[in-house]
Residue frames relative to the residue before (quaternion, step in Angstrom):
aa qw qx qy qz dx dy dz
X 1.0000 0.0000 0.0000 0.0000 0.00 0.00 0.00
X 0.0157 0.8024 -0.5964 -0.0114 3.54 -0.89 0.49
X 0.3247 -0.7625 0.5047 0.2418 3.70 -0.37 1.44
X 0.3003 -0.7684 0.5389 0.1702 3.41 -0.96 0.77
X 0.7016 0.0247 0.2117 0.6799 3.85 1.16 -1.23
X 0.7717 -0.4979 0.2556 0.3020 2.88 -1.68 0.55
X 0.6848 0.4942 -0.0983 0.5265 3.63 1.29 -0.63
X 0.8237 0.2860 -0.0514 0.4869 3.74 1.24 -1.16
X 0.1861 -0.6840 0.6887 0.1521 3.43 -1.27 0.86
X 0.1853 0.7782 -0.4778 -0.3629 2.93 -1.59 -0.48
X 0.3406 -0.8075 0.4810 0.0245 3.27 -0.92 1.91
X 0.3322 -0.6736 0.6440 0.1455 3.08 -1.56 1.60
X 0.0327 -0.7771 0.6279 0.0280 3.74 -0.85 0.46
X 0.6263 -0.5868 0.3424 0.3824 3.37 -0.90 0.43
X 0.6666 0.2653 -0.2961 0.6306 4.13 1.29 0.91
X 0.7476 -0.2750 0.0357 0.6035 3.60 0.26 1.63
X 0.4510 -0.5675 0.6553 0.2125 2.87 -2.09 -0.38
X 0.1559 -0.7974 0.5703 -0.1211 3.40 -1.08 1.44
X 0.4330 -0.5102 0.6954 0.2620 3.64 -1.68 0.97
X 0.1336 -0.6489 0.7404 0.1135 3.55 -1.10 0.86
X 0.1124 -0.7403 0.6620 0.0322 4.16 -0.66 0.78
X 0.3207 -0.7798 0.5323 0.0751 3.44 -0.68 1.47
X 0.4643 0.5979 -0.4008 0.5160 3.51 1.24 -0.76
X 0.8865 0.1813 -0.1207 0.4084 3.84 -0.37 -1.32
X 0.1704 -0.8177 0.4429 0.3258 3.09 1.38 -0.85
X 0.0033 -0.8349 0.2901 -0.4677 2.83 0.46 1.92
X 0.0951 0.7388 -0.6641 -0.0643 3.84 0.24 0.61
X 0.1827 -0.7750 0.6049 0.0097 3.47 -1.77 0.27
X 0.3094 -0.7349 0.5564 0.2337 3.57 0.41 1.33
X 0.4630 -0.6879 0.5532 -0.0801 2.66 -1.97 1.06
X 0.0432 -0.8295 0.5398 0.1370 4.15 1.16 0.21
X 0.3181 -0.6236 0.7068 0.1020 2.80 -1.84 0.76
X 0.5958 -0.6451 0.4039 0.2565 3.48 -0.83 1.02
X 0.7569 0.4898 0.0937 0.4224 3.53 1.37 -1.53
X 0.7902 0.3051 0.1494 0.5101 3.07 1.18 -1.56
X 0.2243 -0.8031 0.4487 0.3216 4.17 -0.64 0.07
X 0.6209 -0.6748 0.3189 0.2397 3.25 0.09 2.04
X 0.6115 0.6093 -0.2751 0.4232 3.34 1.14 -1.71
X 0.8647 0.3046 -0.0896 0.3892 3.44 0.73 -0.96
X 0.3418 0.8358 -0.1352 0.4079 2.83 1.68 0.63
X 0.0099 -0.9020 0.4279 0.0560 3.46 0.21 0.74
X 0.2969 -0.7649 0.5593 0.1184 4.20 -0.06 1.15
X 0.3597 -0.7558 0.5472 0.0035 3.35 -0.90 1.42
X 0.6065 -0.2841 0.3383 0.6610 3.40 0.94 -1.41
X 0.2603 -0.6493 0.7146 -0.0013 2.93 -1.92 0.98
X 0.3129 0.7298 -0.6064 -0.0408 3.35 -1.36 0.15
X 0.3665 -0.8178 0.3523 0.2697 3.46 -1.08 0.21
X 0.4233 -0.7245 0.4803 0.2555 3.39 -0.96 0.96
X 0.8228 -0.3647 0.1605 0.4052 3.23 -2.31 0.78
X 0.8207 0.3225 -0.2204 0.4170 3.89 1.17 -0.94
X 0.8110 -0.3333 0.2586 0.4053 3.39 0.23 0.98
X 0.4998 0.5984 -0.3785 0.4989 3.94 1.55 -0.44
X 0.1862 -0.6343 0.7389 0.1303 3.04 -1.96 0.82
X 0.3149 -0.7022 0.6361 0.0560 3.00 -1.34 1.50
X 0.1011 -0.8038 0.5837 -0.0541 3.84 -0.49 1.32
X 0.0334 0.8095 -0.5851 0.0339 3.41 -1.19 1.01
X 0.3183 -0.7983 0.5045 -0.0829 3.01 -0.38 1.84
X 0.6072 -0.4563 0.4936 0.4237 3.76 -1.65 -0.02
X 0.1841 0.8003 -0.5003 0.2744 3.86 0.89 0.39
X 0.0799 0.7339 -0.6290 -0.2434 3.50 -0.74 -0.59
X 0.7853 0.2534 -0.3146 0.4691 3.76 -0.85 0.56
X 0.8239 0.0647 -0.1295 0.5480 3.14 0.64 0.21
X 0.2002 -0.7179 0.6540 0.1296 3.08 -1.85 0.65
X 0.4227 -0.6065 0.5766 0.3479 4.07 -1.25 -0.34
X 0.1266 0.6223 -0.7724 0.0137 2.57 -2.37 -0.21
X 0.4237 -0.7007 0.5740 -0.0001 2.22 -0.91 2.55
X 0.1438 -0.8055 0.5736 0.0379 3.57 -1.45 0.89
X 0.1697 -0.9327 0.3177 0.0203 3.03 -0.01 1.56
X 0.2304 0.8852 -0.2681 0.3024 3.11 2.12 0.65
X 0.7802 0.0397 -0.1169 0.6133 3.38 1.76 -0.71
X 0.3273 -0.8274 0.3843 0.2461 3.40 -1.06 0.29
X 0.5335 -0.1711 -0.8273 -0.0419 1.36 -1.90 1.48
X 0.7392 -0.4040 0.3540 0.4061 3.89 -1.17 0.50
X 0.0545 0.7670 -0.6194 -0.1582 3.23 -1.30 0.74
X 0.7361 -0.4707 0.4209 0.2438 3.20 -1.66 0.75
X 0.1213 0.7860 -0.6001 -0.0857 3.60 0.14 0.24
X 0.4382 -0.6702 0.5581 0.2177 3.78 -1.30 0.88
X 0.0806 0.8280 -0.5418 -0.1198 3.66 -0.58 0.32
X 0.3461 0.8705 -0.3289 -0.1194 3.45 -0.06 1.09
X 0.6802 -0.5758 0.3808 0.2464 3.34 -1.41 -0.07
X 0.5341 -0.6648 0.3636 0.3749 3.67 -0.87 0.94
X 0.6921 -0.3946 0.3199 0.5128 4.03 -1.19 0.60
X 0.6824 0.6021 -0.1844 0.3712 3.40 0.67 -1.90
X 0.4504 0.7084 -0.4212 0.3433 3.94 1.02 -0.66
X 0.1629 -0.7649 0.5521 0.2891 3.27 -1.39 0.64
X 0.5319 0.5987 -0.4031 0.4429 3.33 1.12 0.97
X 0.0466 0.9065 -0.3920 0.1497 3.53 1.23 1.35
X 0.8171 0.0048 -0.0143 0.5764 2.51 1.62 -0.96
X 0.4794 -0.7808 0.3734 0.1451 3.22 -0.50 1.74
X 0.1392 0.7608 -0.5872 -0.2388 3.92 -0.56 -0.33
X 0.8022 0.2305 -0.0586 0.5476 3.86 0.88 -1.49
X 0.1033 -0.7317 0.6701 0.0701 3.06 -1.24 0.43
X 0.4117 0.7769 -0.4717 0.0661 3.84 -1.51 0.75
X 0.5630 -0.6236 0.3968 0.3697 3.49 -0.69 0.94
X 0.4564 -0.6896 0.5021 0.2529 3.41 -1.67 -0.10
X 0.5372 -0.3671 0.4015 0.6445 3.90 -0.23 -0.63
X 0.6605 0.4096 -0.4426 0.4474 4.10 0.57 0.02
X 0.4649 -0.6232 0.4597 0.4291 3.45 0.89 -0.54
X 0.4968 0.7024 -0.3786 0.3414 3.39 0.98 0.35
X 0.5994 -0.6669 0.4181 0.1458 3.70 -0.52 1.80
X 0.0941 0.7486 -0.6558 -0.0237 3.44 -0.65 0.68
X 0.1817 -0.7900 0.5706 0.1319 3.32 -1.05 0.04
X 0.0781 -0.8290 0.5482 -0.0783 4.17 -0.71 0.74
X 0.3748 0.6695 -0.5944 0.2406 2.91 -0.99 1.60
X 0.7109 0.3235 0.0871 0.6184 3.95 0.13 -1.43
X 0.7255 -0.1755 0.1986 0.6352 3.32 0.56 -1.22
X 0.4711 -0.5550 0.5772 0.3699 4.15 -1.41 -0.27
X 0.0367 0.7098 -0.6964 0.0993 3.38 -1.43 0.64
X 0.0790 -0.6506 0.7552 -0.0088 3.56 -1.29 0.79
């Protein structure tokens, strides 16, 4: 889960990835561009120096980041060659620079 505002989460769960709204109480699926969210399982989430959510899923070669820069947010795909040693993703997290790392198969930033 990763609180976003004073009212909104948003929680990966092991069937997509949803805006929880305290105010209405409200969840709000989340689509994947690629993939059927529904069947989707969210690993970890965090957010990066610009405002972007970085989302790691049961995928293998690739992971996202949701960009919440316009509205409404798009899913962006980010992926990785066959040969990567980051096939499989599990954690994701920034440093004290704000720089994105990623951990599974192998580490990458």
């Amino acid at each position: 889960m990763l609180p976003w505002s004073k009212d909104s989460i948003l929680c990966g769960t092991d069937s997509g990835l949803y805006w929880f709204h305290a105010t209405t109480k409200q969840n709000e699926f989340v689509p994947f561009p690629d993939i059927n969210g529904y069947e989707t399982t969210i690993k970890d989430l965090v957010r990066d120096r610009e405002n972007g959510i970085w989302v790691i899923t049961n995928a293998t070669d690739k992971c996202y980041r949701y960009d919440l820069s316009m509205n409404p947010g798009t899913m962006q795909v980010i992926q990785f060659p066959k040969k990567n040693k980051l096939a499989k993703i599990n954690h994701v997290t920034t440093d004290y620079t704000g720089n994105v790392w990623l951990g599974g198969s192998g580490l990458g930033r």
